[in-house]
C-alpha positions as CSV (number, residue, x, y, z in Angstrom):
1,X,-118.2,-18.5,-22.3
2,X,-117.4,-16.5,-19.7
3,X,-117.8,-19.2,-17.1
4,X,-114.8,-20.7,-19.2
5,X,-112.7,-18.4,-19.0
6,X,-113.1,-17.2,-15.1
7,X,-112.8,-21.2,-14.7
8,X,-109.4,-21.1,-16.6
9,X,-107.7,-18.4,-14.9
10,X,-108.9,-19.6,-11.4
11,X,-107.4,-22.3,-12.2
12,X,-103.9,-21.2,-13.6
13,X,-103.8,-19.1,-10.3
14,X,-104.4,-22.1,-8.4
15,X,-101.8,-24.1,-10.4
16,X,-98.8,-21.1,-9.4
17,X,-100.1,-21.0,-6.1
18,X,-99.4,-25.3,-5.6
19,X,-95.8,-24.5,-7.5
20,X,-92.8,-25.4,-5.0
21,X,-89.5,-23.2,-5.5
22,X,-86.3,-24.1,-4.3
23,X,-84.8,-22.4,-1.5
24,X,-80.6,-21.5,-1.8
25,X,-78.4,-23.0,0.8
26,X,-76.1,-20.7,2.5
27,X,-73.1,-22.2,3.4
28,X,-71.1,-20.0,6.0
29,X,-67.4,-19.6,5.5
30,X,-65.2,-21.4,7.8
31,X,-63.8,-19.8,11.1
32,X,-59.9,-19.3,10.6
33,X,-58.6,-19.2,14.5
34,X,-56.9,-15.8,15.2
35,X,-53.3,-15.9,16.6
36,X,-52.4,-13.9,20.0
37,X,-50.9,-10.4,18.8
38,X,-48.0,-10.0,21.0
39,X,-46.5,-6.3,21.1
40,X,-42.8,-6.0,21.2
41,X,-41.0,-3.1,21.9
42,X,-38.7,-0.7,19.0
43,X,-35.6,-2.2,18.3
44,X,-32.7,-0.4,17.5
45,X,-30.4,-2.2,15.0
46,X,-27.2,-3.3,15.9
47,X,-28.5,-2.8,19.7
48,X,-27.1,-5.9,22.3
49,X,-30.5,-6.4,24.5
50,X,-29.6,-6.1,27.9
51,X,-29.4,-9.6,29.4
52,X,-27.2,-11.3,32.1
53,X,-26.3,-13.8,30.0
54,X,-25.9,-12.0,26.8
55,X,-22.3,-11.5,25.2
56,X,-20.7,-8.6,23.1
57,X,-19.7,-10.1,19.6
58,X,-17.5,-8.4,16.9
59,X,-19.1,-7.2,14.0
60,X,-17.7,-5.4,11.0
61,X,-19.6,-2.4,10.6
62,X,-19.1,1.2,8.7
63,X,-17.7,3.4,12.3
64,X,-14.8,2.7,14.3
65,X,-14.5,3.5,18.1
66,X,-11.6,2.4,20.1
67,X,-13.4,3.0,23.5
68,X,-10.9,-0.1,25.1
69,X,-7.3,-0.7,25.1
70,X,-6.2,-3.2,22.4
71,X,-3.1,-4.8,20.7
72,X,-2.4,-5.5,17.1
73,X,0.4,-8.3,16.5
74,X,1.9,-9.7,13.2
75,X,4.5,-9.8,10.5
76,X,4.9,-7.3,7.6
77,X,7.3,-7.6,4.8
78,X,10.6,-6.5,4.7
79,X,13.0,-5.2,1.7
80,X,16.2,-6.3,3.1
81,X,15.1,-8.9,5.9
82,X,12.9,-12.1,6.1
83,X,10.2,-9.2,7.8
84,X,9.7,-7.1,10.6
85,X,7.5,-8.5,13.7
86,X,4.8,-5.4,14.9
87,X,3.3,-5.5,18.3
88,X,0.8,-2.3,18.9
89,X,-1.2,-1.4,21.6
90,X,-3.5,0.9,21.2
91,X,-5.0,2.8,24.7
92,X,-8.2,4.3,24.6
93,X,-6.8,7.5,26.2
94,X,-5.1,8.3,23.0
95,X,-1.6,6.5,23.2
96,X,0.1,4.0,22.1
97,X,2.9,1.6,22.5
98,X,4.9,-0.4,19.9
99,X,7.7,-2.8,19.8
100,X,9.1,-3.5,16.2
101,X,11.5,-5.7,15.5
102,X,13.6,-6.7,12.7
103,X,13.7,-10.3,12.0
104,X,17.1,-11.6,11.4
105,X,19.0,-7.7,11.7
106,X,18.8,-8.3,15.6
107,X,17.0,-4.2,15.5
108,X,14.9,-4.0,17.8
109,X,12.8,-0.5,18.4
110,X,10.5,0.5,21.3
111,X,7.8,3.3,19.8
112,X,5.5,5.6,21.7
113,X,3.6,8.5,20.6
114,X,-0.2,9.3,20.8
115,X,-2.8,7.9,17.8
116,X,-5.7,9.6,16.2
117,X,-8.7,7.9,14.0
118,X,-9.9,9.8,10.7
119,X,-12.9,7.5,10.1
120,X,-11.4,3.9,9.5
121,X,-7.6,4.7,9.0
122,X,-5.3,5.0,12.3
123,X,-2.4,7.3,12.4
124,X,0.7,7.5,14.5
125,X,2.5,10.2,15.7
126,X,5.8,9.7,17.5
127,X,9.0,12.0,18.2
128,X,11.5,9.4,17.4
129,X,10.9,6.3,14.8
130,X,8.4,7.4,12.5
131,X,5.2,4.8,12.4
132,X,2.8,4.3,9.3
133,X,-0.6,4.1,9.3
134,X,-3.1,1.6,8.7
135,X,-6.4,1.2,8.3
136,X,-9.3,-1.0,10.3
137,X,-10.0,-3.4,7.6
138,X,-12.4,-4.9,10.1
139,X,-12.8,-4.2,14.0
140,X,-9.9,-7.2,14.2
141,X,-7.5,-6.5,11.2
142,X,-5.1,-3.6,10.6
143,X,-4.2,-3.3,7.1
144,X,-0.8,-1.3,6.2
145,X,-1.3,2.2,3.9
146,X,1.2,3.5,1.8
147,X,3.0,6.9,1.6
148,X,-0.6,8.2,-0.4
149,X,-2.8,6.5,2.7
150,X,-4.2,3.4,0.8
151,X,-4.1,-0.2,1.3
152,X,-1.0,-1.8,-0.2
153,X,-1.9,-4.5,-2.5
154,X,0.4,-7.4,-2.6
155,X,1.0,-11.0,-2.4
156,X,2.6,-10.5,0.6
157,X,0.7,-10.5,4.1
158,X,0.2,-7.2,4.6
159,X,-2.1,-7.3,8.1
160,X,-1.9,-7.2,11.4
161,X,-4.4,-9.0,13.2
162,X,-6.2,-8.5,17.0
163,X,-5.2,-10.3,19.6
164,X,-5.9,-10.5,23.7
165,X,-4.5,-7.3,25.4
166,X,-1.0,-8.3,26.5
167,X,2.0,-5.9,27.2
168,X,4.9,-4.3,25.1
169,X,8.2,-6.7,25.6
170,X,10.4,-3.8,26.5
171,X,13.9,-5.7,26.4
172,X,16.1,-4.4,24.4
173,X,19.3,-5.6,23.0
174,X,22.1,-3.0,24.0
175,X,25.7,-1.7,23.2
176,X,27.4,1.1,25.6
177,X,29.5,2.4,28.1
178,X,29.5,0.8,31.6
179,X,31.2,2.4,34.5
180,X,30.7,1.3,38.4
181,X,31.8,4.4,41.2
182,X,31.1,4.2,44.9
183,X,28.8,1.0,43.6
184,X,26.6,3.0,41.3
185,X,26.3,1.8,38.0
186,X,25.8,4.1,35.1
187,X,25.1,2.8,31.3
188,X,25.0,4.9,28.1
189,X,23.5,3.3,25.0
190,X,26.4,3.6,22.0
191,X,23.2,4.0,19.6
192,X,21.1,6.6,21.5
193,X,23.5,8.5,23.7
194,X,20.8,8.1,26.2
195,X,22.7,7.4,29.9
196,X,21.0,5.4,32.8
197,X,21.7,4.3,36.2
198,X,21.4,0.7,36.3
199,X,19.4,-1.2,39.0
200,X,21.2,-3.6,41.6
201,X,18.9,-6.7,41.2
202,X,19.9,-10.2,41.0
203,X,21.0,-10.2,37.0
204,X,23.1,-7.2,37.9
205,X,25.1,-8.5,40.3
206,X,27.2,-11.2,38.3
207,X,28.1,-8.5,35.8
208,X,29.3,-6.0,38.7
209,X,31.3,-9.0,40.1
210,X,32.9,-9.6,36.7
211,X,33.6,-5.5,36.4
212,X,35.2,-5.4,40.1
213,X,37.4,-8.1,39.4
214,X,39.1,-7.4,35.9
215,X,42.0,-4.9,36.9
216,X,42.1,-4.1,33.4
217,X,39.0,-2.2,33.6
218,X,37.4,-1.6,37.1
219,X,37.3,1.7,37.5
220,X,37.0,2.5,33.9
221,X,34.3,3.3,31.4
222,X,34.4,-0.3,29.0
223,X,31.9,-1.2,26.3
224,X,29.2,-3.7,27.3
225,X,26.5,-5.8,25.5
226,X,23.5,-6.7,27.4
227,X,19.8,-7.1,27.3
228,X,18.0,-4.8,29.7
229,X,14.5,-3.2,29.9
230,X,13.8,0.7,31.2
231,X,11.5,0.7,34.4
232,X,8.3,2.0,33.3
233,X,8.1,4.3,36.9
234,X,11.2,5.6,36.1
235,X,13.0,6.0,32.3
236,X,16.2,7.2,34.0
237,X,16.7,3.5,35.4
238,X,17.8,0.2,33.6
239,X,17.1,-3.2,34.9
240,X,19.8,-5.7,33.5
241,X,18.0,-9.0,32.1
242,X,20.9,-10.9,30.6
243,X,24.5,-9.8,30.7
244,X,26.8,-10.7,27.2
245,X,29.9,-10.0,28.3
246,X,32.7,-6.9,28.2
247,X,34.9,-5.6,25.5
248,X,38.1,-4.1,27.2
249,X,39.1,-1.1,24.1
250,X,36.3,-1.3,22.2
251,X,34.9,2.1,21.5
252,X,31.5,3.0,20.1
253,X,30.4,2.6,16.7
254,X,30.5,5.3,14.4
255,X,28.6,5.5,11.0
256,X,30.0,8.9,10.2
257,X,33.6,7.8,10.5
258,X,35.2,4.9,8.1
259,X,35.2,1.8,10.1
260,X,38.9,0.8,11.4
261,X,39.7,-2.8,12.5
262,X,40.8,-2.5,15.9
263,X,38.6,-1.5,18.9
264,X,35.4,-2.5,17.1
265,X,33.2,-5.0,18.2
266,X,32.2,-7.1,14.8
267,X,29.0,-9.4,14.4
268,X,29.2,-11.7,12.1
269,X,26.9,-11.3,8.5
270,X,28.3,-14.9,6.6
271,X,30.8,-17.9,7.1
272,X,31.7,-19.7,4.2
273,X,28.7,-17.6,1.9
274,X,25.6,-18.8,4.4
275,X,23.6,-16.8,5.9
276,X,23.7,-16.5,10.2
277,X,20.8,-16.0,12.1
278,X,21.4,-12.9,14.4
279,X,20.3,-14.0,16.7
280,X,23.0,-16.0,18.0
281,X,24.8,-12.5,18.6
282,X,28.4,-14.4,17.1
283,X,30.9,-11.0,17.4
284,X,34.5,-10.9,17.9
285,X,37.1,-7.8,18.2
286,X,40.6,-7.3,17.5
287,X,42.7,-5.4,19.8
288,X,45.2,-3.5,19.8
289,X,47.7,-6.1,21.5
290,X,47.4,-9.1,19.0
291,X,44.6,-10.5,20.4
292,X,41.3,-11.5,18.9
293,X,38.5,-12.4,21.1
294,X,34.6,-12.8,21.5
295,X,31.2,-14.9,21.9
296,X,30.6,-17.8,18.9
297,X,27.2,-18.3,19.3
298,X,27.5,-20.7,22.1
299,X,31.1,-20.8,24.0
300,X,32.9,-17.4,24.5
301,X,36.7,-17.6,22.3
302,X,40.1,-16.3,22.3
303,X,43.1,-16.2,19.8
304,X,46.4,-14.5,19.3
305,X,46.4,-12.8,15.9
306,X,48.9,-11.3,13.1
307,X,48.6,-8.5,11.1
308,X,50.6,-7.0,8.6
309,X,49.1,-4.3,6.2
310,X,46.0,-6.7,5.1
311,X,47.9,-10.0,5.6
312,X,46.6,-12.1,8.6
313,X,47.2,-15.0,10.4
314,X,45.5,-16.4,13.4
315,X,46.5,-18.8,16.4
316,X,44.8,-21.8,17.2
317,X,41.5,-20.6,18.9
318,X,40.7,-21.1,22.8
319,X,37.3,-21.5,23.5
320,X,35.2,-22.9,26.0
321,X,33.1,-26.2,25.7
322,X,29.0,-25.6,25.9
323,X,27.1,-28.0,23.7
324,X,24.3,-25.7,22.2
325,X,22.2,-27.4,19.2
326,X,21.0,-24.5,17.5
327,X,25.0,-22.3,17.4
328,X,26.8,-25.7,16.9
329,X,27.2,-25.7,13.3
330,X,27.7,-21.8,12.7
331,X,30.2,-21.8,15.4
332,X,32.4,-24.8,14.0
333,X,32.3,-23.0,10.4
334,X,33.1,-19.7,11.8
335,X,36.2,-20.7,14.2
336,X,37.3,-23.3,11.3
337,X,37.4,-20.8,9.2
338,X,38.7,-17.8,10.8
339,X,42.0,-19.7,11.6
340,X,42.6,-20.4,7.9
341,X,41.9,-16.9,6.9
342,X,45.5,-14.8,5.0
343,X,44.2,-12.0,4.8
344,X,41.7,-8.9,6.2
345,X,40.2,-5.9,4.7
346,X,37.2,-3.4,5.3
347,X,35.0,-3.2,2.1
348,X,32.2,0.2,2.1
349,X,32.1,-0.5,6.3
350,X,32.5,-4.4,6.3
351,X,35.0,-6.7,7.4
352,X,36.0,-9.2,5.3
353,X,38.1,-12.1,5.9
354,X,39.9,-13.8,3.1
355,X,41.3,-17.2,1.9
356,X,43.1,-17.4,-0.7
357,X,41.3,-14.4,-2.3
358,X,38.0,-16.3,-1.5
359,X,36.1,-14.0,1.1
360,X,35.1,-16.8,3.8
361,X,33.6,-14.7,6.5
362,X,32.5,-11.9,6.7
363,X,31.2,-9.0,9.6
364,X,29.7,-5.4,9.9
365,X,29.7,-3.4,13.2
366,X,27.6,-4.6,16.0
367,X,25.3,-1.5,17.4
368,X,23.7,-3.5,20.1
């Protein structure tokens, strides 16, 4: 029995020993290729990286610096006028130049004063015209404040907008006294009361020909219309640009005084109830020898006139005989009607001419 049993077990031993178990494939993981690490240097945000062929390009960001001279053109709205044309430069050395002008009033002012930048709004300061202030909407839009320093919302453009640098147009429309001795040629401005000395150049010289040979006023102070520009060397000095013409017993305008017909020089408002550009500069005066005369928008006119108390009559009008396309029409309304005119008054500092007590033109005092 226990031959059995020895013969069993040596026999189950033998039969685990024979037994084949499975070895476990290891797969190994695939090899992922590893990219290059490239090291970059810090970067700076909003930093330009220096490059000969990289450019500066205008962003709109939080801080404003006005580290370059720059101009600011465009047109605002206007109460009483079709708007009012702006043309700023601002200098980085804390100045600034402006030219504003009134569309349609033929105002046109010259503005300089020094700037300062609280944050994002831009402030004027300047000794004569007052200047408002605006604020940098972007680094190429101005946007106008009100009295309380905030953007004005309106339906109306209320932005001026960045443009090339370019210089202030410094001619000026003027109105004054003109007087030649020993060939020196002094101006004073009616609307200032500022007095120059008047450069000989070439647009000069036809306006000192025409002084030199009118006896009725060489030698005299007479009022003068003109455009001329100061030299920006010297602000003593006027350089003529275009000369209008002279008005022999004119005087100077005066808004303190109650206008008086005679000795003014008029520019005309309406003809027949429309509207004249003024820019065509139509004036006339009335002297005090029954003669009417003046510039029409194209030709320069003369009449002999009538005038008792406020009833008027006017000769046949003299004129000469440039074609213009863009005066034409006002100036055949405005010397058609002025000979048909009965009578003349001055209404709260306007004239007014009449036809049969229908006003048909009407004028207020010319200050330039």
């Amino acid at each position: 029995m226990r031959k059995v049993v020895q013969s069993s077990a040596l026999g189950l031993v033998l039969l685990v020993g024979c037994t084949t178990v499975p070895v476990k494939t290891v797969v190994p993981a695939p090899v992922q290729p590893v990219a290059p690490v490239v090291v970059e240097p810090d970067l700076v945000p909003d930093e330009v990286v220096k490059s000969d062929t990289a450019e500066s390009i205008a962003t709109d960001f939080g801080l404003i610096f006005i580290d370059r001279d720059m101009t600011f053109t465009g047109t605002l709205p206007c109460e009483k006028c079709p708007g009012v044309q702006y043309h700023i430069n601002v200098y980085q050395d804390g100045k600034f130049e402006a030219r504003r002008e009134f569309i349609d009033r033929n105002v046109v002012e010259l503005i300089q004063g020094s700037w300062m930048l609280d944050n994002r709004t831009l402030h004027f300061t300047s000794q004569r015209q007052p200047m408002p202030s605006f604020q940098f909407a972007s680094n190429q839009h101005l946007t106008l404040l009100d009295i309380a320093g905030k953007p004005m919302v309106s339906a109306d453009n209320k932005t001026l907008s960045r443009r090339d640098f370019s210089k202030i147009d410094s001619r000026l429309p003027l109105l004054g006294m003109y007087e030649l001795k020993n060939n020196e040629a002094s101006f004073t401005d009616c609307l200032t009361g500022e007095s120059h000395l008047i450069a000989m150049t070439q647009h000069h010289m036809p306006m000192m020909r025409s002084y030199q040979t009118n006896p009725g006023i060489n030698g005299k102070s007479v009022v003068a219309t003109l455009t001329a520009r100061k030299s920006p060397d010297n602000n003593d000095a006027l350089f003529v640009d275009k000369f209008d013409q002279f008005w022999p017993g004119a005087t100077c305008p005066s808004q303190a005084q109650p206008a008086k017909i005679q000795g003014v020089v008029w520019r005309l408002s309406t003809v027949s109830q429309i509207g004249v550009p003024q820019k065509l500069n139509i004036r006339m005066m009335f002297d005090q020898n029954n003669k009417l005369f003046g510039f029409s928008g194209c030709n320069n006119f003369n009449a002999g006139y009538q005038q008792k108390d406020t009833q008027l009559s006017v000769a046949p009008v003299v004129s000469t005989r440039k074609f213009c396309s863009d005066a034409n029409f006002y100036e055949q309304q405005f010397t058609k009607q002025l000979q048909i005119a009965d009578r003349i008054e001055i209404n709260q500092n306007k004239l007014q001419l009449f036809k049969a007590n229908k006003v048909i033109i009407e004028m207020t005092q010319a200050l330039n």
